[in-house]
Structures are given as structure tokens and as C-alpha cells.
C-alpha positions as CSV (number, residue, x, y, z in Angstrom):
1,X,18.2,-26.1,-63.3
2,X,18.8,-28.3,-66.1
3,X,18.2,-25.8,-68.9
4,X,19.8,-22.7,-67.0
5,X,23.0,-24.6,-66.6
6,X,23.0,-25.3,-70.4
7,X,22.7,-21.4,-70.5
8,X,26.1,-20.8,-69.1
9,X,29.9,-21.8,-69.8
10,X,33.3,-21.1,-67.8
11,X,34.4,-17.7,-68.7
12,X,37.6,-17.7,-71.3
13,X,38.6,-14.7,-69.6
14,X,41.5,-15.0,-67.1
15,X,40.2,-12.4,-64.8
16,X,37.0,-13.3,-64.2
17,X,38.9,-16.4,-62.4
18,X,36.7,-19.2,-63.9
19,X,33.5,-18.3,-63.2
20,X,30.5,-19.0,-65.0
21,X,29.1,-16.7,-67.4
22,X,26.0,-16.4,-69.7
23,X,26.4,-18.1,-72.9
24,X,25.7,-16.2,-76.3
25,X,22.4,-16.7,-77.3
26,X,22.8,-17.3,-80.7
27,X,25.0,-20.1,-80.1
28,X,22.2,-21.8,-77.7
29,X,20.2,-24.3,-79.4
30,X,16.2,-22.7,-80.2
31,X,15.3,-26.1,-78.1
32,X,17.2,-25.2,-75.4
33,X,16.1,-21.7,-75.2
34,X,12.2,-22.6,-75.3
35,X,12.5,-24.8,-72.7
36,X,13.8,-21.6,-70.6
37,X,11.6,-18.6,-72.0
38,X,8.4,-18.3,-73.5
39,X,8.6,-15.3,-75.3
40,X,10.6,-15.4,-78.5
41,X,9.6,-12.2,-80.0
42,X,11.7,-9.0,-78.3
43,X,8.4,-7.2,-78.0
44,X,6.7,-10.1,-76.1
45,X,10.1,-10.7,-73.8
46,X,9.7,-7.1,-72.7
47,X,6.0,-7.4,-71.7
48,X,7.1,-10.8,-69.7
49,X,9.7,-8.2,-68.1
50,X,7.8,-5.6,-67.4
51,X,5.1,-8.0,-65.9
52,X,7.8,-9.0,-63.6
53,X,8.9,-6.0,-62.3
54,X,5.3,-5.0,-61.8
55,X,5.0,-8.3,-59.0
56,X,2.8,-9.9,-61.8
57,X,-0.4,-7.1,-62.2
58,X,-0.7,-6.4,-65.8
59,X,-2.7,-3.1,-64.4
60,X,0.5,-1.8,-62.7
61,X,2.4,-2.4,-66.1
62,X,-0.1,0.0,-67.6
63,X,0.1,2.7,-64.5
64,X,3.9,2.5,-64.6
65,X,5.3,5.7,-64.0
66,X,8.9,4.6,-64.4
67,X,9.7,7.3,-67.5
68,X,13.5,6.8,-67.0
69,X,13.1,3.2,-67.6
70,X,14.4,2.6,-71.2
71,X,11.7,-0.5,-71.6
72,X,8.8,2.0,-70.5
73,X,8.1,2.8,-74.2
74,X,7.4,-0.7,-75.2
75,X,5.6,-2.0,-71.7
76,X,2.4,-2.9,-73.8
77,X,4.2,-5.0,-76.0
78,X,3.8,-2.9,-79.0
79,X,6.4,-0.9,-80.6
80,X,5.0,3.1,-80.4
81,X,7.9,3.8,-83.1
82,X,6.4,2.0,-85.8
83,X,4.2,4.0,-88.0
84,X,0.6,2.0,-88.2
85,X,0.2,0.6,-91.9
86,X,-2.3,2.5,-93.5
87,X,-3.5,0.9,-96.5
88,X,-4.7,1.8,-99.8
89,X,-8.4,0.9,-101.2
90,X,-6.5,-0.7,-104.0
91,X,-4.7,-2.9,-101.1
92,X,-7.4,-3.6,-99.1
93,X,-9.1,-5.2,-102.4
94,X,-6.1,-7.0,-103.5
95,X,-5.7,-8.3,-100.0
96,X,-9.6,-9.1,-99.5
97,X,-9.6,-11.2,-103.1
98,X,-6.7,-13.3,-101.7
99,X,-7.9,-14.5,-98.3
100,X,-11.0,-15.2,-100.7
101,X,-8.7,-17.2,-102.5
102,X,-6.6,-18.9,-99.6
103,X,-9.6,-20.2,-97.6
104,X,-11.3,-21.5,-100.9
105,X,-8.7,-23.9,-101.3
């Protein structure tokens, strides 16, 4: 209760009467919001939610049939829009030499 109460403020606005309200995230200290959620990636958040509304079966997130739902896309915590990397021999090399590198030192 602690944390979630840090979460929200009395509302400046005259006609919401004083309630409370959500604070803006980006004014929340980071400590403040790990204590209340784990995931701090958007991708990872949305996998938390999905798991949620799925009563906690990670199968069901994969079954969903809820098309309409705007998170559906992005259920498996990966981002279908994003184009995989494909990389270049020429990469792969450069990229292989400096792990090489890295873990030598």
C-alpha cells in the first residue's frame, strides 16, 4: 500500500472534486516504481499484462484469440514490427573478433 500511495496525488483539477489520481510516471522516482512493477521494458510489461488477463497460464496467452485487443500483437513479448537483424558475413566477423577480445581481457 505503501508504494501505490506514492503512485498517486490529489487531482489539480477542480472537477474531479479532490480525488486522487495516478501520478505521472516520469515524475515517480525509478526506486519507487521497482518496488511496484517488475517489468521496466514496455515489451515485458505487456507480457506481465497479458499473463494477467489470461488468470496466470502462459498457454492461454499464446491461444488468445482476442484479435481486437490492441496488445494481442505483442502478447509474446516480442515486437512482430521490428524487422529481424540480418547480418552481414563481414559483421558477423567483426562481431566474433570482439567478444574474442572482450572475454580475453
Amino acid at each position: 500500500m505503501m508504494a501505490q500511495h506514492k503512485l498517486l496525488e490529489k487531482s489539480p483539477y477542480q472537477a474531479d472534486g479532490g480525488e486522487l489520481i495516478g501520478c505521472r510516471p516520469n515524475e515517480v522516482p525509478p526506486q519507487t516504481l521497482s518496488q511496484k512493477f517488475r517489468a521496466q521494458n514496455p515489451l515485458k510489461a505487456i507480457r506481465e499484462k497479458c499473463i494477467d488477463c489470461c488468470c496466470g497460464d502462459t498457454s492461454e496467452v499464446r491461444k488468445c484469440i482476442a484479435v481486437d485487443c490492441d496488445l494481442w500483437p505483442f502478447r509474446m513479448g516480442k515486437n512482430p514490427f521490428r524487422k529481424k537483424r540480418e547480418l552481414s558475413s563481414e559483421e558477423k566477423r567483426e562481431r566474433a573478433e570482439r567478444l574474442r577480445t572482450e572475454a580475453a581481457t
